[in-house]
C-alpha positions in Angstrom: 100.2 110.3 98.3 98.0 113.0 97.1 98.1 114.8 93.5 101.1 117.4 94.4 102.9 114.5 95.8 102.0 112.1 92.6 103.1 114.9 89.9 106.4 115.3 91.4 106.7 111.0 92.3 105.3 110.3 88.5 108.1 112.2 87.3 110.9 110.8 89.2 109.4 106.8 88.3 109.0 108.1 85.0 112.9 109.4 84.6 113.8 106.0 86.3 112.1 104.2 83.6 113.8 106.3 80.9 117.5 105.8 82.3 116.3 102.0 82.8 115.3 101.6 79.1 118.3 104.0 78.0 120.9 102.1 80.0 119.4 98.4 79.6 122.6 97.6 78.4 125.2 97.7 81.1 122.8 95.5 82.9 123.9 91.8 82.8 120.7 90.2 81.3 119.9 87.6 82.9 120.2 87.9 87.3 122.4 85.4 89.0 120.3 85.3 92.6 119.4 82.0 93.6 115.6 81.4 93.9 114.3 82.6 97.3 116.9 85.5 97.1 114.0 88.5 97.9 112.6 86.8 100.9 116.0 87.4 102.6 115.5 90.9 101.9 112.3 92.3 102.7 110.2 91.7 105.6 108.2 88.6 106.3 105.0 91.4 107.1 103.3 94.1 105.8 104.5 97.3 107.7 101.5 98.9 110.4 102.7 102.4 109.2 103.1 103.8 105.7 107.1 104.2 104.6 108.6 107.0 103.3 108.5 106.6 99.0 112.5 107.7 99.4 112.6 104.2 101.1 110.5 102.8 98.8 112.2 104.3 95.8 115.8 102.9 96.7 114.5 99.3 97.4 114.1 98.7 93.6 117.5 98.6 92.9 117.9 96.9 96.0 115.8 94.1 95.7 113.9 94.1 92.5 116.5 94.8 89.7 118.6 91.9 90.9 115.9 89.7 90.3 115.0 91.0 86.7 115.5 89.5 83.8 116.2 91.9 81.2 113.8 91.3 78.2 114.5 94.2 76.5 118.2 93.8 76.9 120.3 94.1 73.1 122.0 90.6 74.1 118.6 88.7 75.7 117.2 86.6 72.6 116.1 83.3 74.6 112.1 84.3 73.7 110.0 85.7 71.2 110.0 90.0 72.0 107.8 91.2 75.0 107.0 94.6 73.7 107.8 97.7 75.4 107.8 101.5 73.9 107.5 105.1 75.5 103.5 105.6 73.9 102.4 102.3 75.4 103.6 103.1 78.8 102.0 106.4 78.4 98.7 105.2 77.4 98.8 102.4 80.5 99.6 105.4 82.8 96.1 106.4 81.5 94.4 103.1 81.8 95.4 102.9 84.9 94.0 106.4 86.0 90.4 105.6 84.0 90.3 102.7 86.3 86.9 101.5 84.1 86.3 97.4 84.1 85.1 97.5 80.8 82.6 94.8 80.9 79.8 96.1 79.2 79.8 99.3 77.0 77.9 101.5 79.6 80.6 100.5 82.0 82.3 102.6 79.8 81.5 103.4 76.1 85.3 104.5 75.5 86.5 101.4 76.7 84.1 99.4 74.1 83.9 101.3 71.4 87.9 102.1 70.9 88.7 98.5 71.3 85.9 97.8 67.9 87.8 100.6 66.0 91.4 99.6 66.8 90.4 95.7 66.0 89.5 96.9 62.8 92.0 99.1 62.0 94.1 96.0 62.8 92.5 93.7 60.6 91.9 95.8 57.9 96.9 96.3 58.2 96.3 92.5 58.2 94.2 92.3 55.4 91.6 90.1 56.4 88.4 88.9 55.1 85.2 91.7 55.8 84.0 88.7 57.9 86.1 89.4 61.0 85.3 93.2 60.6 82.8 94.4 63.3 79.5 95.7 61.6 78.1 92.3 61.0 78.3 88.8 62.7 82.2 88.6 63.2 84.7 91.3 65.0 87.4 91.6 67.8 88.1 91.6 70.7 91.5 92.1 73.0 92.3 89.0 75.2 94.7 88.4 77.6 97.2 86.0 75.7 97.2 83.9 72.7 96.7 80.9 75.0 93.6 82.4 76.2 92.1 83.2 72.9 92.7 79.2 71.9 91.1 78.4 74.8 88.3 80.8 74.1 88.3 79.5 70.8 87.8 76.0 71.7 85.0 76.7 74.3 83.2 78.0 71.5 83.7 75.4 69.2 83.0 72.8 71.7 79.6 74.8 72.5 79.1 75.1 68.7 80.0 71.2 68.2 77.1 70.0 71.0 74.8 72.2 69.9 74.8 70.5 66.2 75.2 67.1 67.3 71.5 67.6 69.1 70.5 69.8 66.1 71.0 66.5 64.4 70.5 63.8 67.0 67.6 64.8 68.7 67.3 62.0 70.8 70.3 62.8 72.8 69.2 65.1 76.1 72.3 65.5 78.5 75.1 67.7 76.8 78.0 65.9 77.7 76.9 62.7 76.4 78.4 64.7 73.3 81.1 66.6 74.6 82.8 63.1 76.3 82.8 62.0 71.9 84.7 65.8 71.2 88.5 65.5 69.7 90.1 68.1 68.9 93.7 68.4 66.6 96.8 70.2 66.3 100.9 69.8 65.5 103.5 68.4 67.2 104.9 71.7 67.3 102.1 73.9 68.3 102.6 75.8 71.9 101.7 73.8 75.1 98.8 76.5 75.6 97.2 74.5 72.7 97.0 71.0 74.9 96.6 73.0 78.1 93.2 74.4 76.4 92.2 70.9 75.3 92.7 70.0 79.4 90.7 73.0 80.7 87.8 72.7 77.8 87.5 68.6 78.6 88.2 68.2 74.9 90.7 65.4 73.9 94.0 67.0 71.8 95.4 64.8 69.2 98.9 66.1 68.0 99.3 65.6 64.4 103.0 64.8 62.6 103.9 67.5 60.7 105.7 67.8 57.3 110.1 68.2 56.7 109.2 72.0 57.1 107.6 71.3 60.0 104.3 72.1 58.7 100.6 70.7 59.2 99.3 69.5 56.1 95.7 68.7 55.1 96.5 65.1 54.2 97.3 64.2 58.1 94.4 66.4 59.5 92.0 64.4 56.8 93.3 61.1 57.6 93.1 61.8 61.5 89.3 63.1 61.1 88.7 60.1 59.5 90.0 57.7 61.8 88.4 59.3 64.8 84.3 59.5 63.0 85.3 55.6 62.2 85.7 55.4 65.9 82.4 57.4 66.5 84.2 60.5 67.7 83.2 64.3 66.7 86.3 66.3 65.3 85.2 69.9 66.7 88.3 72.2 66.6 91.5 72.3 64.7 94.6 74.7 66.2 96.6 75.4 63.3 100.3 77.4 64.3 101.6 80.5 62.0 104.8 80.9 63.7 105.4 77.8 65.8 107.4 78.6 69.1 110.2 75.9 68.9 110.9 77.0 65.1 108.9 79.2 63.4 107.2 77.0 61.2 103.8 77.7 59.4 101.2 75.0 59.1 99.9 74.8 55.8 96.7 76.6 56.0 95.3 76.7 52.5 95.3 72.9 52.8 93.6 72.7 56.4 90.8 75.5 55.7 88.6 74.0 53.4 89.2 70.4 55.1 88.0 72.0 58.4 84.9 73.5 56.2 84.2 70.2 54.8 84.3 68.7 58.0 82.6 71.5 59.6 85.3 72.0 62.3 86.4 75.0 63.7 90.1 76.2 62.7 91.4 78.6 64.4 94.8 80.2 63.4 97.1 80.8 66.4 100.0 83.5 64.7 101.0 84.9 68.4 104.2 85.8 66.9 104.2 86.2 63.0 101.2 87.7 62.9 102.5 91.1 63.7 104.7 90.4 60.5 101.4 90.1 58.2 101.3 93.9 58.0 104.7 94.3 55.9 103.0 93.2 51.9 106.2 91.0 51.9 104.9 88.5 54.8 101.2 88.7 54.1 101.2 85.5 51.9 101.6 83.6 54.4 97.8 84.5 56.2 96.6 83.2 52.8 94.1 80.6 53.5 92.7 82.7 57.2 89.7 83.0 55.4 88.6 79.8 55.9 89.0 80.3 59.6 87.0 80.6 62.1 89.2 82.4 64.7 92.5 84.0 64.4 95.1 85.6 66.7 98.4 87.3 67.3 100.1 89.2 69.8 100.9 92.8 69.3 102.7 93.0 72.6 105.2 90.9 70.8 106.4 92.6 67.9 104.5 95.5 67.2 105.7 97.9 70.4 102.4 97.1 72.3 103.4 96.4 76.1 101.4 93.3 77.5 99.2 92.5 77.8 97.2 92.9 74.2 96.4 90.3 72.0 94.2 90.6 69.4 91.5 88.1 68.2 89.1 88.0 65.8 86.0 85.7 65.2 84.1 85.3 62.1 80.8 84.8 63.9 80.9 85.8 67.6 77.2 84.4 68.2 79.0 80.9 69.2 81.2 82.7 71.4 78.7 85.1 72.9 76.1 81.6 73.3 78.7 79.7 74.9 79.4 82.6 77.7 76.6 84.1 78.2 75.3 84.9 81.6 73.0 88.2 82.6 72.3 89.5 85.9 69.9 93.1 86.4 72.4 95.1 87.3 74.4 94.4 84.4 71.1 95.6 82.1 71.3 99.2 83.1 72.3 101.7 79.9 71.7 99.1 77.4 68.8 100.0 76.1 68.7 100.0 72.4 72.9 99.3 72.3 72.9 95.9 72.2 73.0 95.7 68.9 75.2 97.7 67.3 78.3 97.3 70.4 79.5 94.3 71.8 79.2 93.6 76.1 82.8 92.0 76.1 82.5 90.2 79.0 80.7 87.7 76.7 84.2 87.5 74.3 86.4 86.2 77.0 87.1 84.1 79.7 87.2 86.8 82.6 84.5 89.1 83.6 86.0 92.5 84.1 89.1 94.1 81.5 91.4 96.7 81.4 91.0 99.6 78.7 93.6 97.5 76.4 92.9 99.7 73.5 94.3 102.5 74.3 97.9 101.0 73.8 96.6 100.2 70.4 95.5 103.6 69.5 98.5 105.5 71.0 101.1 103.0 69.3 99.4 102.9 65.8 99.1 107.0 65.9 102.7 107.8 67.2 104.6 105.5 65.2 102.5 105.4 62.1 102.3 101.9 59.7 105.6 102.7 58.0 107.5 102.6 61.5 106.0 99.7 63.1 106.8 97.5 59.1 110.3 98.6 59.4 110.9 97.6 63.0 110.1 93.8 61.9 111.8 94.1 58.5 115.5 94.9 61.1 114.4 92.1 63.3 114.0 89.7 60.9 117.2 91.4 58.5 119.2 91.1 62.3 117.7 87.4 62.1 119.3 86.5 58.4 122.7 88.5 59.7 123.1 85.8 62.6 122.1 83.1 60.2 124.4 83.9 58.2 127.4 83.6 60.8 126.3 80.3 61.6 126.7 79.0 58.4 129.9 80.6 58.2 131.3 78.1 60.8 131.7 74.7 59.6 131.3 73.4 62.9 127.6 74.7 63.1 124.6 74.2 61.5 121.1 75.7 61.0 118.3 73.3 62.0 115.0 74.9 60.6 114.4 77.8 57.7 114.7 81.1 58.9 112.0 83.7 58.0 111.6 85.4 60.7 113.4 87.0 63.7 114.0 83.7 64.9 117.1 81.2 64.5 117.7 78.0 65.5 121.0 76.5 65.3 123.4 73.5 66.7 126.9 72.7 66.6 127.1 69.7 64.5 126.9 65.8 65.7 125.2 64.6 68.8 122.7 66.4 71.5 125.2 66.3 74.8 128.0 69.0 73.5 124.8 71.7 72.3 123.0 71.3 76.3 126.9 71.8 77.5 126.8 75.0 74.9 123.9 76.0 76.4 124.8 75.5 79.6 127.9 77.3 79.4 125.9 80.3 77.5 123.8 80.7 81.1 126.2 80.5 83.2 128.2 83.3 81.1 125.3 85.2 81.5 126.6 87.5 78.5 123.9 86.6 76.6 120.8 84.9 77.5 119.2 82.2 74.9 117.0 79.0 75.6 117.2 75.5 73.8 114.6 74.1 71.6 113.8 70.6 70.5 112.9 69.7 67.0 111.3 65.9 66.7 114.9 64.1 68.3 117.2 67.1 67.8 118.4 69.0 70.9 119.1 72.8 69.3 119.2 76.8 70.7 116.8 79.1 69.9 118.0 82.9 68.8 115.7 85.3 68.4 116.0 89.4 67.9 113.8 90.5 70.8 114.8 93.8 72.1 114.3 97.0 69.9 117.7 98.0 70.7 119.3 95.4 69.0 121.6 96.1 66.5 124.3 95.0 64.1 127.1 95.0 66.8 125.1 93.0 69.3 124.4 89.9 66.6 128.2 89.5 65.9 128.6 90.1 69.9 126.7 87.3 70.6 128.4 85.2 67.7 131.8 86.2 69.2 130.6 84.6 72.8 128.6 81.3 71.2 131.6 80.8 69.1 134.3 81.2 72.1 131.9 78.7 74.1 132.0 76.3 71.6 135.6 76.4 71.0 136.0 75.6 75.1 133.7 72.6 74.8 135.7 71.2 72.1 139.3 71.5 72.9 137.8 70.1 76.3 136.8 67.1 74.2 140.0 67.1 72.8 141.9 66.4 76.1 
């Protein structure tokens, strides 16, 4: 394919996209192939000869869309929202061209210096403390996922933890005579990625009870640090959820922070999905307390029409970060001359070596849409949120399980587990809708969330209509 060729390709993958996007809807939203479906369709080899792109171009209907699961469907809401919009494909057309691995910033200076800007220009819609801002000791940096920033997160603190245990013990000589002693805490709600980084950073997780809102509160965390010095441990990290995944519940910061301080252990704040929310004034009381954090992240490829993957972490002294991951090699040295300190080498912020140029989905999103568009997209999610809620409460047979303040809702029909997995069950196989179940402490319950930007008015009471029809199967079923 050469340049005359991709013009006139671009354009036709690009109109595909649109009428995709445009016509989401008449898609059923969630495929009904059984797994192993595509290997009965394609090849088991790699041609010898290049194939026609008219080939090519039909085979996605063919054997790719049957497989898809429509995330930006108006009727999926099993998930929190995968972002998609028109400027961030645009600007990952361009990344993709660029080609740079920005690792350092004379791999490319564009790559590094946008990414500094557009953190800031995040943090500064957030609010946060001057700590995180770049300029001094703290700043941001675009990772991968929120799981890998807790991760990242943790490998610092961990490094961070050692180091002052030896600071402070100088008697001890082998490094993981420490780290074996390292516990680290967070809810029984927090995201799997939380213990999953605890298993890849060799750092035992404790899960904490939370509150009746579901919340982390400083009077467990203390009482669990306690216990675990007692037993000679060293409490190094503390996970603390904005947003929790099963329910949307926000640990009580303002009472962890200046335990963690105390305690000196790291807290970082893990808002993948609220924390796009923080930039409406309305929502930003609940980040109070994120300045007694050391890290903090959330995804903008969630809620704030950035496409993954973008999610944006901040540290309030990268120095433990940078220590922790450091390596240097010659050929990485060349350009740096007199750099060093004024722009990051990002490669030292993150888990992998090379990275895409991430920012520019930022930059294009923030400058097309403007503040004003991206605060009222999340004020219809979440106002699409309260409509459903309020259909639920509506029907006597129902009931809400957890307070709704976001875009999500989680709901049950009333009495025991088995009739809500039938519900469930029956929603799937439908296939009108698409939602996922959720589990809160013993209660079996369905999670609805507003994901697609599409979304409106007629699609909640659509997917009321359906739930509601389900339900009334299941019981008159019961009935017999």
């Amino acid at each position: 394919m050469d340049g005359a060729e991709f013009r006139r390709r671009g354009k036709e993958m690009i109109g595909y996209v649109a009428d995709y996007l445009e016509n989401i809807q008449e898609r059923r939203v969630f495929p009904t192939v059984e797994p192993g479906y595509l290997h009965q369709l394609i090849p088991d080899h790699a041609p010898q000869e290049g194939e026609k792109w008219e080939d090519l171009f039909k085979d996605i209907e063919r054997v790719i869309m049957p497989g898809v699961t429509h995330w930006n469907h108006p009727q999926f809401h099993a998930y929190f929202p995968s972002a998609t919009s028109y400027p961030a494909i645009c600007a990952d057309i361009l990344s993709d061209a660029i080609g740079c691995l920005g690792f350092t910033w004379a791999s490319s200076p564009a790559c590094t210096e946008l990414e500094v800007v557009m953190m800031d220009w995040l943090a500064k819609l957030l609010s946060l403390p001057e700590q995180f801002l770049s300029g001094g000791k703290g700043g941001g940096v675009i990772q991968g996922s929120a799981g890998e920033a807790t991760l990242v997160a943790l490998l610092a603190a961990r490094h961070k933890a050692v180091h002052d245990y030896r600071q402070t013990h100088p008697g001890v000589k082998d490094d993981e005579d420490v780290a074996v002693k390292l516990v680290a805490y967070c809810s029984d709600n927090a995201h799997v990625s939380a213990e999953r980084a605890g298993l890849l950073g060799h750092v035992k997780i404790v899960k904490l009870p939370t509150d009746d809102n579901n919340s982390l509160r400083g009077d467990i965390l203390q009482e669990a640090i306690n216990k675990d010095k007692a037993m000679g441990h060293i409490p190094c990290f503390v996970c603390a959820t904005l947003g929790t995944t099963n329910c949307c519940a926000f640990d009580n910061i303002k009472e962890l922070g200046p335990i963690c301080e105390k305690e000196g252990v790291w807290m970082h704040i893990d808002a993948a999905y609220a924390g796009s929310a923080f930039i409406c004034p309305e929502y930003r009381y609940l980040l109070d307390g994120v300045e007694h954090a050391m890290s903090f992240d959330f995804n903008p490829h969630k809620w704030l029409l950035v496409n993954f993957d973008c999610s944006a972490m901040w540290l309030k002294d990268s120095s433990y970060l940078i220590d922790a991951f450091n390596v240097d090699a010659e050929f990485l040295k060349t350009g740096r001359n007199g750099i060093k300190k004024t722009m990051p080498d990002f490669r030292h912020w993150q888990l992998s070596f090379s990275r895409r140029f991430r920012s520019l989905k930022l930059w294009f999103v923030l400058r097309l849409y403007g503040v004003r568009a991206l605060q009222e997209n999340i004020r219809k999610h979440i106002a699409l949120a309260r409509e459903f809620e309020g259909l639920v409460v509506k029907d006597g047979r129902f009931e809400i399980v957890a307070e709704v303040i976001m875009g999500l809702v989680c709901f049950r029909m009333k009495g025991p587990n088995e009739p809500n997995k039938k519900l469930l069950e029956l929603i799937i196989k439908d296939g009108r809708i698409h939602l996922v179940a959720s589990k809160i402490r013993a209660t079996y319950c369905i999670r609805f969330c507003v994901v697609a930007n599409q979304t409106d008015s007629n699609d909640i009471k659509y997917a009321w209509s359906v739930i509601a029809e389900l339900a009334t199967r299941i019981i008159n079923e019961n009935r017999q």
